[in-house]
N, C-alpha and C positions, 0 to 999 in steps of 0.2 A: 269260448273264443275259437274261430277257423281254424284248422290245421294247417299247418302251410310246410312241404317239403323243403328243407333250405338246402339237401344236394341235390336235386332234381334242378332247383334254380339259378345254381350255380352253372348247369349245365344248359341253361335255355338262355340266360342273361349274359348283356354287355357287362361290363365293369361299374358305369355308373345306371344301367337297372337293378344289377343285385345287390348294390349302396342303398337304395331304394327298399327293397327285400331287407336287407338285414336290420332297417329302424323298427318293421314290424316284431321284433325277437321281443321276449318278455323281459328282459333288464334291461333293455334301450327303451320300451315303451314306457317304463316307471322313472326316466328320467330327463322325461319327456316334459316341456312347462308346455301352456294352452296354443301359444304362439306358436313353439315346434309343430305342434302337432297338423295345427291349421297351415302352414306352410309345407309339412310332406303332406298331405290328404290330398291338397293343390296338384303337387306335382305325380303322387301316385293314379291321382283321378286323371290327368293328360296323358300318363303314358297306357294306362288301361283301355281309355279310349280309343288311340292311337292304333293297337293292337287289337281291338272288337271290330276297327273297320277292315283293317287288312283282314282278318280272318271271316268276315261276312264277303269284302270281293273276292276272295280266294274260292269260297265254296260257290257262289255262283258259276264263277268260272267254271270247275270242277263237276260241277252240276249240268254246264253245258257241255261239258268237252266227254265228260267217263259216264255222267249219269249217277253220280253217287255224290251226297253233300260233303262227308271228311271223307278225304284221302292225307297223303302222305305227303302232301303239298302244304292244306294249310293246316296239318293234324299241330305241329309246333308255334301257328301263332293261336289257336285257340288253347292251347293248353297256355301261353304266356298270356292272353287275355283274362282267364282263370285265375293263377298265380296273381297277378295286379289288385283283381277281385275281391280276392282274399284278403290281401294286406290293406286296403282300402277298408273292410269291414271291419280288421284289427286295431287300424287307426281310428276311427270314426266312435268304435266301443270306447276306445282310452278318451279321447278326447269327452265324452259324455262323464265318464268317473270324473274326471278332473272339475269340470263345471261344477259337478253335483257337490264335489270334496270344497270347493272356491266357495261355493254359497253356502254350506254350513259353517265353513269357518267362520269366525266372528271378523266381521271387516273390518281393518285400519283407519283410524280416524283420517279425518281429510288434512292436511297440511295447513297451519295455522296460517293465515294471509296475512300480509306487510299492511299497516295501517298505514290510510291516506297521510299523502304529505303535506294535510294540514292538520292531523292530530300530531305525525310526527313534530312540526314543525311548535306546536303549544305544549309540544312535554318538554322543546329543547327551553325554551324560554323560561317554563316553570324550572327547570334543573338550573338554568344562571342565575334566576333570581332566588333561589336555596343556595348559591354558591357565593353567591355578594352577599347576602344578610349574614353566611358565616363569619366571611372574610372584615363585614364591619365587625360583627362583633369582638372578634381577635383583636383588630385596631383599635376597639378602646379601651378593651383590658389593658393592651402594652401602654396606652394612652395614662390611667390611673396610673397604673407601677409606677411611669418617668416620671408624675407627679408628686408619688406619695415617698420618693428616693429626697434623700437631702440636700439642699444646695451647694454648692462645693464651697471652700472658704474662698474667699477673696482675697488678692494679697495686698499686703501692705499699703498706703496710700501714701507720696511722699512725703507728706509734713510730718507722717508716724517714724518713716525711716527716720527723717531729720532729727524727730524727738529723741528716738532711739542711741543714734548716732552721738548726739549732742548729751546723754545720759553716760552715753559707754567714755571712759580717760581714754582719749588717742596717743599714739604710741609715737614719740619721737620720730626722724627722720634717721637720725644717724643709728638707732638700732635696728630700723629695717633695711639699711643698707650693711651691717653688719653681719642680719641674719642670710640676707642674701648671699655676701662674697663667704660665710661658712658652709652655709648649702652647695656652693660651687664646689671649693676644693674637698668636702665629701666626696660628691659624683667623682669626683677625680681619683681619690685615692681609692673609691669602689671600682675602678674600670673605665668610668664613664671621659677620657682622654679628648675620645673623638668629639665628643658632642661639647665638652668645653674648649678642645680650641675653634670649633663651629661660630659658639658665643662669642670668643672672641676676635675672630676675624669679623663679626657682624659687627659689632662694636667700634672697633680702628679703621673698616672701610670706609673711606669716604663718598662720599656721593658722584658719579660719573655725570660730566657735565651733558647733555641732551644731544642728542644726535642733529645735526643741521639739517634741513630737507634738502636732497638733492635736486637739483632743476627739471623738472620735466626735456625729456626729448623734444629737438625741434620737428614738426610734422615733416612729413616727406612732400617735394613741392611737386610731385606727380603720382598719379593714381596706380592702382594696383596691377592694370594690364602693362602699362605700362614699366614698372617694376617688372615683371615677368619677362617682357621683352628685354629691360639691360640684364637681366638673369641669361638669358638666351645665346646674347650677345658676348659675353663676359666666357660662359661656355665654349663656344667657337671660339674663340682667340683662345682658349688655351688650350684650346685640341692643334689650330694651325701652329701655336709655339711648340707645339711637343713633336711638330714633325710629320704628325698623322694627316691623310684626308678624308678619314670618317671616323665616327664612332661607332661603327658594325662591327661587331668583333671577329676575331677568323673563322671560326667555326658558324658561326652563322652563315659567313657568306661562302664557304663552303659548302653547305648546306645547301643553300641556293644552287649552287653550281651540279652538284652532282643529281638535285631533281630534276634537273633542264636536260644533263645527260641520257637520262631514264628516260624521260619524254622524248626528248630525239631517237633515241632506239627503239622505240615502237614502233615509230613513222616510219 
């Protein structure tokens, strides 16, 4: 690989030439990908160039003015034409390793492609129609079960109760009224006060005769503006019974009066 002084170039170069200069260095070129490389190469072969022409006019020049091709005029662009030279043949070596290193390595498969959207579209089909043949399926398992579960019983039909009824001895009248008024005074002497004299006011209240309907209102034999207007009217009479000749209040119309102040003091 060239040699390349990096304090001699720190001495001939701008700030962004010896940026330039220091990608050539050996642990910047190893971390270099193919892209970097070809993008400095780019830019170190334009500034190279750049400085091969200045230092080819310079020694003409020099050639016609002293008679001698390097003098002390263009001795510092040919030495930076030089320097550019170099790290150009530095770049150009690494970018060559990298290619050679790229092609041995064994290449990355290509990126699987999205199937047309009309395979897509016959796998979604085939996936609903595996999804309903499940979904029947299930519905008639549950289908068997409801089947193979027992009927419920049915209840009674009336003529069974009637049998029934008409089988069981019915129990007097005057003992179910007996067991009722002892169930009562029970709850009574457990606590239950309230809720027996409830029964018994339910019992001795008598029934409240109906409410008569009240008559509808007669309609008003004038319209609504109209209404508004004896509203209006009814208002002013009792402003003029009370004495008053407006309904403006003080301060309002004070108010009034001292903006009109203002505005006349300006004038």
């Amino acid at each position: 690989m060239t040699p390349i002084n990096f304090s001699q170039a720190r001495q001939l170069c701008t700030p962004d030439e010896l940026q330039l200069v220091e990608t050539s260095r050996r642990e910047t070129l190893t971390k270099l990908d193919a892209g970097a490389l070809k993008k400095a190469i780019t830019q170190v072969r334009r500034v190279r160039d750049k400085w091969r022409d200045v230092s080819t006019r310079q020694v003409r020049r020099s050639q016609d003015k002293q008679g001698a091709r390097v003098t002390e005029e263009n001795r510092r662009s040919q030495q930076k034409a030089e320097l550019f030279q170099n790290v150009l043949t530095r770049l150009e070596a690494q970018l060559e390793q990298v290619a050679v290193s790229s092609a041995a390595a064994p290449s990355a498969p290509p990126p699987a492609r999205k199937p047309p959207k009309q395979h897509r579209a016959q796998e979604h089909r085939a996936n609903r129609a595996g999804v309903k043949e499940q979904l029947q399926q299930k519905a008639a398992k549950m289908s068997e079960k409801a089947g193979s579960v027992s009927p419920p019983v049915a209840p009674p039909s009336a003529a069974t109760a009637a049998s029934r009824g008409a089988q069981e001895p019915s129990k007097p009248a005057a003992t179910k009224k007996k067991a009722t008024v002892a169930k009562e005074t029970a709850a009574t002497k457990k606590g239950g006060t309230f809720k027996a004299k409830l029964l018994a006011r339910k019992k001795t209240a008598t029934k409240k005769p109906p409410v008569a309907a009240q008559p509808k209102a007669p309609a008003l034999p004038f319209k609504g503006t109209q209404q508004l207007g004896a509203k209006t009217a009814a208002k002013k009479s009792r402003v003029q019974a009370s004495g008053l000749t407006t309904r403006t209040r003080g301060h309002v119309s004070a108010r009034g009066k001292r903006n009109q102040s203002r505005r006349d003091s300006r004038n």
